[in-house]
C-alpha positions as CSV (number, residue, x, y, z in Angstrom):
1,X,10.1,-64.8,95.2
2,X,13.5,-64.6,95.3
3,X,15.9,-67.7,93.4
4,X,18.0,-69.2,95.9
5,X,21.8,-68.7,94.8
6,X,24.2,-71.5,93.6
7,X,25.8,-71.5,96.5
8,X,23.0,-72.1,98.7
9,X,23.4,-76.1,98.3
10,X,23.9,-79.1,100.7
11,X,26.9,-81.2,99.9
12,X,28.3,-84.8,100.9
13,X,31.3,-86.5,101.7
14,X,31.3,-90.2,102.6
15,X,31.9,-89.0,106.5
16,X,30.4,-86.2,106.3
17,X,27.0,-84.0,105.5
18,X,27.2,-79.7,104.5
19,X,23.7,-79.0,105.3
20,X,22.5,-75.9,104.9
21,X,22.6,-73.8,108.5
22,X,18.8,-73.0,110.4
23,X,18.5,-71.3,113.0
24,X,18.1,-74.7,115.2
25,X,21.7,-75.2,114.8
26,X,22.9,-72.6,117.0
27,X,23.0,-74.2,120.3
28,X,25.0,-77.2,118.5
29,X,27.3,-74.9,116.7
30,X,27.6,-72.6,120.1
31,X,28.4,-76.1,122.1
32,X,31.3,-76.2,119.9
33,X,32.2,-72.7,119.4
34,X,31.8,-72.1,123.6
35,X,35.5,-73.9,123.6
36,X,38.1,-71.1,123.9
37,X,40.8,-73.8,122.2
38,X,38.4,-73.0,119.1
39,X,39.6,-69.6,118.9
40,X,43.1,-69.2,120.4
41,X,44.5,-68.5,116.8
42,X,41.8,-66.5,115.2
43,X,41.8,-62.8,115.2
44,X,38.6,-62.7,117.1
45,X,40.1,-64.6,120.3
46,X,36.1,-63.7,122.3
47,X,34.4,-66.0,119.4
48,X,33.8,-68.3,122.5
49,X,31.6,-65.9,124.8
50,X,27.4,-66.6,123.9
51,X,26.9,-63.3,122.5
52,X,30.2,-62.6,120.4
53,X,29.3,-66.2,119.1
54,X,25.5,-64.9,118.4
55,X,26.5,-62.0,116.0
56,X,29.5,-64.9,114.3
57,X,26.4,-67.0,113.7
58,X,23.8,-64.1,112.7
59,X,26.1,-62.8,110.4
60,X,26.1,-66.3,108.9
61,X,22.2,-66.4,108.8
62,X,22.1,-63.2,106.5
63,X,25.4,-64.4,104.3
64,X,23.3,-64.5,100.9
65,X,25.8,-67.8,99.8
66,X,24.2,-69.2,103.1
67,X,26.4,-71.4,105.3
68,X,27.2,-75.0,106.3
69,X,26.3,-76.9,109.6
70,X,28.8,-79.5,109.2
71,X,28.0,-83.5,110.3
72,X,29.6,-86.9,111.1
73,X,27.2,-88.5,109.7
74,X,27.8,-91.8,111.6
75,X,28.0,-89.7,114.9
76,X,25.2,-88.4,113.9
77,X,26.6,-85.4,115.2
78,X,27.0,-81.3,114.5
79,X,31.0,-80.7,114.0
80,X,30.7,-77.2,112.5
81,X,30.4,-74.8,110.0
82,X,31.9,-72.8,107.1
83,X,30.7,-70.9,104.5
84,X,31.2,-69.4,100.9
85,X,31.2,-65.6,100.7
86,X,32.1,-62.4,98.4
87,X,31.4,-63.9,95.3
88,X,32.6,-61.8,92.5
89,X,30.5,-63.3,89.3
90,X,32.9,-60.7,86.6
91,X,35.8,-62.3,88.4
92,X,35.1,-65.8,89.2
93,X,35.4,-65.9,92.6
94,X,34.5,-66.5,95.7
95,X,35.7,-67.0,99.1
96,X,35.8,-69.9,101.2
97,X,35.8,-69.9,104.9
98,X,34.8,-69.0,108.7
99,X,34.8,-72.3,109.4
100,X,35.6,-74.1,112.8
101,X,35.5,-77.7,113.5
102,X,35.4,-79.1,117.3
103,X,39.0,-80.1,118.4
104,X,38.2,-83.6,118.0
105,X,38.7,-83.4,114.8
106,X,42.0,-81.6,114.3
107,X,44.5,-83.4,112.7
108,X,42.2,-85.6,110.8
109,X,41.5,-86.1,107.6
110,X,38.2,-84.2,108.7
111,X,39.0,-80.3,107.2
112,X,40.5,-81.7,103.9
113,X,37.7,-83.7,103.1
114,X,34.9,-81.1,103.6
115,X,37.0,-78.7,101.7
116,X,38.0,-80.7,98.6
117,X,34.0,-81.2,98.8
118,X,33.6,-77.4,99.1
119,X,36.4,-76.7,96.6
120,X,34.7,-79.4,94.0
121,X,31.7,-77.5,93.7
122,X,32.9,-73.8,93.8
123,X,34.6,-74.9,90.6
124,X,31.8,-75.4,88.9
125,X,30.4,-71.7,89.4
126,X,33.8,-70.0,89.7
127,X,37.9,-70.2,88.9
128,X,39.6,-68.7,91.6
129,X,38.6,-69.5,95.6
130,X,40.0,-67.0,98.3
131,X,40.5,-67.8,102.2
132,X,40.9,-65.1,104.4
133,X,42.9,-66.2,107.4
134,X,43.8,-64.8,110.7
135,X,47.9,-64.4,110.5
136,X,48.8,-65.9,113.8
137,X,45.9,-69.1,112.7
138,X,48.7,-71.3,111.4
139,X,46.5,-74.4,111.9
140,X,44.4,-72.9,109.2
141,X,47.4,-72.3,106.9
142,X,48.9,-75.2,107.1
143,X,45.4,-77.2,106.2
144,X,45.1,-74.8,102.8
145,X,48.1,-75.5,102.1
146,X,48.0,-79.2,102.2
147,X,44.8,-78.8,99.7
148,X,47.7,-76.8,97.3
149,X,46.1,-72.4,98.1
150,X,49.4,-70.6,97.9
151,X,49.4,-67.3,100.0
152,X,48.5,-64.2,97.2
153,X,48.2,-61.4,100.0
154,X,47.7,-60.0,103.2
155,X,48.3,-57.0,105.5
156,X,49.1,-56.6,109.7
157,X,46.2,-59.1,110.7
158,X,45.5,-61.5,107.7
159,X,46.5,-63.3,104.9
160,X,44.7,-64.5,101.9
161,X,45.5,-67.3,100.2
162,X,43.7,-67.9,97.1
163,X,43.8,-71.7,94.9
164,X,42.8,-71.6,90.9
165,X,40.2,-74.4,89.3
166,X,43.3,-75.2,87.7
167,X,45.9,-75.3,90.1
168,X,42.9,-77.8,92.4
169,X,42.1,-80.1,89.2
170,X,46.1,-81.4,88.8
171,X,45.4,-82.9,92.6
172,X,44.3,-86.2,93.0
173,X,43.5,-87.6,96.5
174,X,45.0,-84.6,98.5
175,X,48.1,-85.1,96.5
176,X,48.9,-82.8,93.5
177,X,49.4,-84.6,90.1
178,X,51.8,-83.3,87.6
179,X,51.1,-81.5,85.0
180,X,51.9,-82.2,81.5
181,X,53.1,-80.3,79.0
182,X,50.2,-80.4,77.4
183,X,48.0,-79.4,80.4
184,X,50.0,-75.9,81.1
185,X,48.4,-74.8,77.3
């Protein structure tokens, strides 16, 4: 039998439950993702029709890191999904991302939260977490860098923006600390 990654974990905020996605959460997930405003910035603008949205979520289903159903938990509600993915064990790294909440929650304190969550735990496997992000998506820019990722790469459709264990552990509260001398050793 095979040993299910370190990845492959359920995680919890006070709002919010990362559970690990089934294949009964695609008709939640798709009620979400069937909202063009979902995908106006991202690369893949179709993400909205049922069967673009079908290979997006089956392509989550075989992601060996697994992915995330994301919950209010006092809604009680599905709000979305992301997911880890490329993890390079010799390099410490992985990559965070694919996610997509329901418009509802733009703007709130909703993305950070999950993703300091996210971040938190990557850091324990890995140093260095990557997003890949649509170059015209400057929602999704804007929200990494609020959580301090600093733009590291990119080419005619996307840029990466990658954020160190170190760089994330000088943050308190979605605010970055500074650093003492001492730390920068």
């Amino acid at each position: 039998m095979r040993k299910p990654h370190p990845f492959n974990v359920n995680l919890e905020t006070n709002a919010f439950s990362l559970e690990q996605t089934t294949s009964t959460d695609f008709d939640p997930l798709y009620e979400i993702a069937s909202n063009p405003v979902v995908w106006e910035q991202h690369p893949e603008k179709d993400r909205w029709k049922r069967s673009a949205f079908s290979a997006f979520f089956q392509g989550a289903m075989k992601n060996d890191l697994g992915c995330f159903t994301i919950r209010d938990k006092s809604a009680g509600s599905v709000i979305g999904s992301t997911r880890f993915y490329s993890y390079d064990a010799s390099a410490k790294a992985v990559r965070l991302g694919y996610t997509f909440l329901c418009p509802t929650y733009w703007g709130s304190s909703a993305n950070q939260e999950m993703k300091e969550v996210l971040l938190e735990y990557a850091f324990t496997i890995v140093k260095n977490v990557y997003f890949d992000i649509g170059k015209e998506n400057f929602r999704s820019r804007k929200a990494l860098e609020k959580l301090g990722a600093l733009e590291c790469a990119g080419d005619d459709e996307k840029v990466v923006y990658g954020l160190s264990e170190n760089a994330f552990s000088h943050r308190a509260w979605g605010v970055r600390r500074a650093i003492k001398d001492d730390d920068k050793q």
